[in-house]
C-alpha positions in Angstrom: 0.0 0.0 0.0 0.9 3.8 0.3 0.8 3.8 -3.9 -0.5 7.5 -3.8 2.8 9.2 -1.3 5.5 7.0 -3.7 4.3 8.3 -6.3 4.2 11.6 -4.8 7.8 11.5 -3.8 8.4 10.2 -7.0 7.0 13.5 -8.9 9.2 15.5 -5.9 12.6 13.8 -6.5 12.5 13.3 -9.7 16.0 14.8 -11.7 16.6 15.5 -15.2 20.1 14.0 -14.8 18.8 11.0 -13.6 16.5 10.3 -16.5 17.9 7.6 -19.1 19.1 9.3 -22.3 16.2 7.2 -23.9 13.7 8.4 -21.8 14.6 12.2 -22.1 14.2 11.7 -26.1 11.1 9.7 -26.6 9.4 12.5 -23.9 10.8 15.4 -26.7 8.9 13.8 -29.2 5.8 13.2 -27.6 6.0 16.8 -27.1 6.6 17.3 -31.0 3.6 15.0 -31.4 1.4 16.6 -29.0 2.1 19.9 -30.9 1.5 18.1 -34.3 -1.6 16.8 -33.2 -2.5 21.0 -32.1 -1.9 22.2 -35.7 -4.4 19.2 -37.1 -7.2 20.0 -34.4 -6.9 23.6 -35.9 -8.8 22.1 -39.1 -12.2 21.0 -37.6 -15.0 23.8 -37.5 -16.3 22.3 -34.0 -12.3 23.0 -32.4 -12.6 26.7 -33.4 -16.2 26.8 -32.3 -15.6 25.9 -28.7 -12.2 28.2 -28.9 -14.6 30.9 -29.8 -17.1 30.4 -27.4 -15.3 29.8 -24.2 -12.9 32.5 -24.4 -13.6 34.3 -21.5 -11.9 37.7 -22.5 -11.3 38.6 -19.0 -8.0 40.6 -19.7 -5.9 37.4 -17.7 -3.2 36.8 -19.6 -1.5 33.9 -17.7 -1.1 31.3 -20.2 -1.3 31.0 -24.1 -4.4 28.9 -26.1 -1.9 27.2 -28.6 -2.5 27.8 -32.3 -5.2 30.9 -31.9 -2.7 32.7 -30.1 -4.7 34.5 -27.7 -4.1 34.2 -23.5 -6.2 33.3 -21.1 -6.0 32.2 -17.3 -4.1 29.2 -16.6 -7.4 27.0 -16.5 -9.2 28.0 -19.4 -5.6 27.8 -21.8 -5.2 23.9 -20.4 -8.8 23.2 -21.4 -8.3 24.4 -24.2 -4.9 22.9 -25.2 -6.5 19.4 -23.6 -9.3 19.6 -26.3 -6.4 20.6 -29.1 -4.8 17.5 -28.2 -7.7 14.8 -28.2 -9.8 16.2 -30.8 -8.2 14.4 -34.1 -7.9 11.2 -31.9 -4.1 11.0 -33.1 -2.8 11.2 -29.6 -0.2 8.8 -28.0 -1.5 6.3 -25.5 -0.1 3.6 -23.0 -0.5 0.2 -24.8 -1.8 -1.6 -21.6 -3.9 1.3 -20.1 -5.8 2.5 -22.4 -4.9 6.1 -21.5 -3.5 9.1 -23.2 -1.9 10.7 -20.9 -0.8 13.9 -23.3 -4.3 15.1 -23.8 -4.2 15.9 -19.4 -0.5 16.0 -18.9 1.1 18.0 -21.4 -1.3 20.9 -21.4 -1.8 21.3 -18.2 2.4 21.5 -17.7 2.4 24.0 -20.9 0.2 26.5 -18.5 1.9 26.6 -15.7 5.2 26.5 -16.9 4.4 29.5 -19.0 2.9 31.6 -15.9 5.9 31.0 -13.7 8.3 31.2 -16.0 9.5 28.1 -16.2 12.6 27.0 -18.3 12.4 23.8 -21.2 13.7 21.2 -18.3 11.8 21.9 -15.9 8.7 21.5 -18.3 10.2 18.6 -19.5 10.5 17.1 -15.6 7.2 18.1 -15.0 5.6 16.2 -18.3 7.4 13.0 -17.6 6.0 13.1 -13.5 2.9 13.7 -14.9 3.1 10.7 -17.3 4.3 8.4 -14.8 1.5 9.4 -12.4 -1.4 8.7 -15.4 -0.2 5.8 -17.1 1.0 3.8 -13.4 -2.6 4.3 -12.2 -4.1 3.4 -15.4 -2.2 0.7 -15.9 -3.3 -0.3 -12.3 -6.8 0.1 -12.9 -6.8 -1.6 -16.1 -9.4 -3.0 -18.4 -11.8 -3.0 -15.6 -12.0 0.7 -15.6 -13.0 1.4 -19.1 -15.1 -1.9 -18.7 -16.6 -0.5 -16.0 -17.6 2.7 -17.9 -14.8 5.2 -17.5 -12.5 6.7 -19.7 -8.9 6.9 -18.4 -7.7 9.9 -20.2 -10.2 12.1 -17.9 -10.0 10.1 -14.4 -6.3 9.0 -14.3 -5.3 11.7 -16.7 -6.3 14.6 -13.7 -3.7 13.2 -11.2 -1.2 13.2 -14.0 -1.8 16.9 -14.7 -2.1 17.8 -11.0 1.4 15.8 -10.3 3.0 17.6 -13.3 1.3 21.4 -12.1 2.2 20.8 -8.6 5.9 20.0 -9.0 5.8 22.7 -11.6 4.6 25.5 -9.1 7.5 24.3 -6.8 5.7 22.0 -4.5 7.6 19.5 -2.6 6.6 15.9 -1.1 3.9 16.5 0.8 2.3 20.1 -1.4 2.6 17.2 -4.3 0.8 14.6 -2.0 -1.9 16.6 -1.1 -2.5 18.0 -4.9 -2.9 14.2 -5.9 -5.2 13.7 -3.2 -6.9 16.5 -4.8 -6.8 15.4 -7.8 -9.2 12.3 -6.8 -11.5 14.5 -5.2 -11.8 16.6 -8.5 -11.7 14.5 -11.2 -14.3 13.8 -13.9 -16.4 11.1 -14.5 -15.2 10.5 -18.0 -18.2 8.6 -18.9 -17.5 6.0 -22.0 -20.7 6.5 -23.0 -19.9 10.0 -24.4 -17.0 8.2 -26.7 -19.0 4.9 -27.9 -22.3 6.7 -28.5 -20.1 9.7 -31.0 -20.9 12.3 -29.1 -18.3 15.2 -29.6 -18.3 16.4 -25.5 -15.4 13.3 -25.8 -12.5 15.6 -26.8 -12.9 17.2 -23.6 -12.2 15.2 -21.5 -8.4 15.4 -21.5 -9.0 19.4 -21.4 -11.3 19.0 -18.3 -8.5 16.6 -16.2 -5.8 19.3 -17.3 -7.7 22.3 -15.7 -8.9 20.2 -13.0 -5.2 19.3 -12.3 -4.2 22.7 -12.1 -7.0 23.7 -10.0 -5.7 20.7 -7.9 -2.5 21.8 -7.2 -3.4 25.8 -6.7 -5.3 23.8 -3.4 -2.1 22.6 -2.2 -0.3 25.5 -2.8 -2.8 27.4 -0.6 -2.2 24.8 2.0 -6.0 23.0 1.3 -5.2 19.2 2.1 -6.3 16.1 0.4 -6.2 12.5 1.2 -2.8 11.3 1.2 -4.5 7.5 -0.1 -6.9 8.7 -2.3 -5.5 6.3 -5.2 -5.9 3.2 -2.4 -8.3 3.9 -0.2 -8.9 3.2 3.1 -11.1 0.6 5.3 -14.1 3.0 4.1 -13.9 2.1 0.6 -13.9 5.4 -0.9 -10.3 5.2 -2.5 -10.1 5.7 -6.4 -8.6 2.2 -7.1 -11.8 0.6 -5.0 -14.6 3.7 -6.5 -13.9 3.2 -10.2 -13.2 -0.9 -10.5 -15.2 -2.2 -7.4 -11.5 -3.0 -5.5 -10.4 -5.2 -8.4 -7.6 -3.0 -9.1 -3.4 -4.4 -9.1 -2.3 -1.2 -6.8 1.3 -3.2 -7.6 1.2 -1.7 -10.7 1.5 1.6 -9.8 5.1 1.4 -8.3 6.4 -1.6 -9.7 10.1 -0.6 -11.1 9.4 3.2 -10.2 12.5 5.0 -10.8 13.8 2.6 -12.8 11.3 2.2 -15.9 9.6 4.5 -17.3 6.2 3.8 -19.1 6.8 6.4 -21.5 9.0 3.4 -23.4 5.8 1.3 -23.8 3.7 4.3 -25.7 2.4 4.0 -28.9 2.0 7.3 -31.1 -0.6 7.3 -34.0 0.2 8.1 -37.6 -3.4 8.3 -38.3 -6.3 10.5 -36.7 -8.4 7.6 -35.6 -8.9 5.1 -32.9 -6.2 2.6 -32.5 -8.1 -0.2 -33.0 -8.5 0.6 -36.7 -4.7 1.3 -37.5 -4.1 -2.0 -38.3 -6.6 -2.2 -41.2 -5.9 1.1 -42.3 -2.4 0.5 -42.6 -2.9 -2.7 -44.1 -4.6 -0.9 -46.9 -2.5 1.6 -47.3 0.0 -1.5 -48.0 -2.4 -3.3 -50.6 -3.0 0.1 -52.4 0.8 0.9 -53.1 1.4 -2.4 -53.8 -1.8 -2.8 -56.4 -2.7 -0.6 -59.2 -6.7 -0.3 -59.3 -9.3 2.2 -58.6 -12.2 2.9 -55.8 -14.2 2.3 -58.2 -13.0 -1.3 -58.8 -14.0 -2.6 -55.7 -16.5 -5.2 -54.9 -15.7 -6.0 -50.9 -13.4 -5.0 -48.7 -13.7 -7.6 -45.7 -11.8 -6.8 -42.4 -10.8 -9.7 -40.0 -9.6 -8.3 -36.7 -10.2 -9.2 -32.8 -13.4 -9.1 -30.7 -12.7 -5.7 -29.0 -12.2 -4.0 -31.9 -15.2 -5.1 -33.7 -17.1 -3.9 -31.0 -15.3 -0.4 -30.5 -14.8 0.5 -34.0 -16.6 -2.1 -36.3 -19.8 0.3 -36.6 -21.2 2.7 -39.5 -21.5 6.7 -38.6 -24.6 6.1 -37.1 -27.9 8.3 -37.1 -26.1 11.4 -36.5 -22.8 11.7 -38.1 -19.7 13.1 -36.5 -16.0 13.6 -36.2 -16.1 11.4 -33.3 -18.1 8.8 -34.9 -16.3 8.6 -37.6 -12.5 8.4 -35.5 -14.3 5.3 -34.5 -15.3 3.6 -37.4 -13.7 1.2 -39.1 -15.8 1.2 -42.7 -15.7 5.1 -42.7 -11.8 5.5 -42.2 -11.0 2.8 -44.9 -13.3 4.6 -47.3 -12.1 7.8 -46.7 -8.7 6.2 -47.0 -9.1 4.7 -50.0 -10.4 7.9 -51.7 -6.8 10.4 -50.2 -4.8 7.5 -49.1 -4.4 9.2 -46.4 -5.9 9.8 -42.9 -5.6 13.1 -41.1 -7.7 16.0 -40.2 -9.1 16.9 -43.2 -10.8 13.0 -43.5 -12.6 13.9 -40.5 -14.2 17.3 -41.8 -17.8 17.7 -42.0 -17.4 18.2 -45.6 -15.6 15.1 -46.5 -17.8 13.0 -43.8 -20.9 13.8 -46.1 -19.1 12.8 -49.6 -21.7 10.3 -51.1 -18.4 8.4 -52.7 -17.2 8.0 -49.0 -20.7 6.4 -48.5 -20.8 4.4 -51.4 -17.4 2.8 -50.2 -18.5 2.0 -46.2 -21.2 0.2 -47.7 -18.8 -2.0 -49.0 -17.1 -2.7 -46.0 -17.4 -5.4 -43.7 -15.9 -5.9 -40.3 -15.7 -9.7 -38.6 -14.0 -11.1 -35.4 -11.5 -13.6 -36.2 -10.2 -16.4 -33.6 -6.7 -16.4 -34.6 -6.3 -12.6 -34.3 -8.1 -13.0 -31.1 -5.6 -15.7 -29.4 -2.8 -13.0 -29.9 -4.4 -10.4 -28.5 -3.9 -7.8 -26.3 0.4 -8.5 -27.0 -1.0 -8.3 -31.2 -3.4 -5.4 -32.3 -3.7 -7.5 -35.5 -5.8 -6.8 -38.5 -6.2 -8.2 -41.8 -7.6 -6.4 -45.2 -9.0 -8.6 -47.8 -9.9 -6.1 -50.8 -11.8 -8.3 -53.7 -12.6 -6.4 -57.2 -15.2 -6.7 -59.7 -12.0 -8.6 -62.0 -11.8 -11.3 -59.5 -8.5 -10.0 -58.2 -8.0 -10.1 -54.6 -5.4 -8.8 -52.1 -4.6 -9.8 -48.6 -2.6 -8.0 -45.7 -2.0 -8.7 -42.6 -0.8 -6.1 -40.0 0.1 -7.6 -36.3 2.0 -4.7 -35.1 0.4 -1.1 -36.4 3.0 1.8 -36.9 4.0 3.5 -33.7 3.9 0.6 -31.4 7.3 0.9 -29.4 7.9 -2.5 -31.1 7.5 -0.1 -34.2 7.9 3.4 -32.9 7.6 6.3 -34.5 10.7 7.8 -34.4 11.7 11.8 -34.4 12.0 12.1 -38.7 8.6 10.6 -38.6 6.9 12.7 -36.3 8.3 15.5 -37.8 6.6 14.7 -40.6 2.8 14.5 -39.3 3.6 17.6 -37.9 4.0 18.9 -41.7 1.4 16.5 -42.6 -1.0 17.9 -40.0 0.2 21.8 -40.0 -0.8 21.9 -44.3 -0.4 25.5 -45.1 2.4 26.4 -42.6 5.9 27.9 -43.3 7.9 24.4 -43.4 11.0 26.6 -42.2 9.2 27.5 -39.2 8.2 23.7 -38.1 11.6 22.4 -39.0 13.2 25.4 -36.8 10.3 24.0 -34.1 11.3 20.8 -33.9 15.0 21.8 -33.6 13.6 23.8 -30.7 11.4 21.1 -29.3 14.4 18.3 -29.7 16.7 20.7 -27.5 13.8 21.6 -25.2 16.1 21.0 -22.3 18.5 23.9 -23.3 15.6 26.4 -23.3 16.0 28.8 -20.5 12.1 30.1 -20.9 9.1 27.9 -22.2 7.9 30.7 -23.3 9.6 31.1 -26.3 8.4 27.4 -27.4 5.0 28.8 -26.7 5.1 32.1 -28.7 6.6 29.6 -31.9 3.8 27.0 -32.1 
């Protein structure tokens, strides 16, 4: 027991110098993702809607709302900058959590460093606490919390943001064990039901754990307490591990190798804006499509073979009401629009391109099944396999066991790079290139600042 004060002092004694060379990469290009995945949020309609409508225009100018440029207070800026990084569904995730820890984390960190004036290592301590924090507990918590109904980016992403705030804002063991405990009192529901049912509230969650994280950690620093178990509860029951899994939880996980490993190695990042679930038939197409010479319009079937789970997350149509959201999580919609740009980013998921009747046309050839086979390797395999059939009895077959960005098949710094260009269409490619310079020697940076006035 005592998960929640480890990783506390964890978050508290955590040292650049101490961090594996590794380690203090792959966290610089989650960063470079994260901002990617800013600039491709920038194309949907709804993203600029919501920017629109909750800035407060107060006067506070404590922290900056990436990509529109204006400031904000710290709380509004993170919400915002949360739904900027979940809204394209191309953020990283932990591949045995089911949480995505960047859409909390990273812009909850990006606030608060900016207010206080914090320089690129200390952001870059602060993301990788926060990390730790979301993925260990969601990692603990795991499937049985997103079975259960939750979604982890919201619930385990808020102690993430508050660890990373909280050390940020100079807290020290115990400020950062009371912000966590917190945290738990403060964090949101995250209902799945938002996410399965298409709904587009989903890409806030990650911007709602980010402010509440924040607020979290301005408690401790006004010396407001919290329950130093909140993640394992007490004899009453009320602990987060026993709330949000009925006390099935593996508490073990959340300080196993602590110090040592860091879960940041075992992240996937996404080349595609969709659910990972559907990556493996979408790259598996891709695959078929430069390997094949034939049009859209020579198709008769495309037949997708893939496991249980993802036949039920992502196996579905657009449904009665179409949108973004939906179609992130539906497996006939991204291989049509796929097929059509051979590609899938932020412009597939526009309003404009979801209602193209030759998009349509294609889903409706479409067909997802579950396959044993593909089921006996899973969860260690997300695997997927494509058969396309045309109307000239040709017919081509891939298989894809490990999608692109699995850390068995990362995505490394050229390739991120390049969703960011991808992602960021119309920008000056001078000025990304000189970004990701800037973002790969973060740790040089005296003020995050100028990171922030560059995106």
């Amino acid at each position: 027991m005592d998960e929640t004060r480890k990783l506390a002092y964890f978050c508290a004694d955590l040292k650049w110098k101490d961090i594996p060379e590794n380690v203090q990469t792959r966290i610089k290009i989650c960063v470079l993702d994260y901002i990617a995945n800013v600039y491709g949020s920038l194309k949907l309609k709804e993203v600029k809607n919501i920017a629109q409508s909750l800035n407060p225009g107060n006067g506070c100018k404590e922290a900056t709302v990436l990509g529109f440029g204006f400031k904000t207070d710290m709380n509004h800026a993170a919400f915002l900058n949360g739904i900027l990084a979940e809204s394209i569904e191309s953020q990283d995730g932990l591949r045995h959590g089911g949480n995505h820890p960047v859409s909390a984390v990273t812009p909850a960190a990006f606030a608060v460093a900016e207010n206080r004036r914090k320089s690129g290592q200390e952001f870059l301590e602060a993301v990788i606490a926060g990390y730790e924090v979301a993925n260990r507990i969601s990692a603990s918590v795991h499937p049985l919390h997103t079975l259960s109904g939750f979604l982890p980016t919201g619930t385990c992403g808020t102690f993430g943001a508050a660890a990373a705030a909280s050390r940020l804002m100079g807290l020290k063991r115990d400020g950062i064990l009371s912000a966590l405990g917190i945290a738990g009192y403060l964090a949101p529901l995250s209902m799945a039901e938002i996410l399965m049912g298409g709904f587009t509230a989903k890409i806030v969650q990650g911007g709602q754990a980010a402010s509440a994280g924040i607020t979290a950690a301005l408690l401790s620093e006004a010396r407001i307490t919290g329950a130093p178990y909140i993640l394992e509860g007490s004899e009453l029951k009320g602990g987060f591990t026993q709330i949000t899994v009925r006390g099935d939880a593996n508490p073990g996980r959340m300080t196993e190798g602590l110090g040592k490993s860091y879960t940041i190695m075992d992240m996937y990042l996404k080349p595609y804006a969709s659910c990972r679930h559907t990556h493996g038939a979408i790259q598996a197409l891709l695959e078929i499509m430069s390997d094949n010479e034939f049009e859209p319009g020579d198709v008769e079937k495309i037949h997708v073979f893939t496991y249980p789970l993802a036949v039920i997350a992502v196996g579905k149509g657009l449904g009665e009401n179409p949108t973004f959201v939906s179609a992130q999580f539906s497996i006939p919609y991204v291989l049509a629009a796929t097929m059509l740009d051979r590609e899938l980013g932020p412009l597939q998921l526009t309003e404009e391109r979801r209602s193209d009747p030759r998009v349509a046309r294609l889903m409706e050839k479409v067909q997802v099944s579950p396959d044993e086979k593909l089921q006996e390797i899973y969860p260690e395999y997300t695997a997927s396999r494509v058969e396309v059939s045309l109307s000239d009895g040709r017919r081509f077959i891939r298989q894809v066991d490990i999608p692109k960005g699995d850390p068995r098949d990362p995505m490394g710094e050229s390739e991120v790079r390049g969703k960011m260009r991808r992602f960021a269409g119309e920008n000056d490619l001078e000025k990304l290139d000189k970004l990701g310079d800037l973002v790969m020697n973060l740790e040089k940076l005296n003020d995050i600042s100028t990171l922030v006035a560059m995106i």
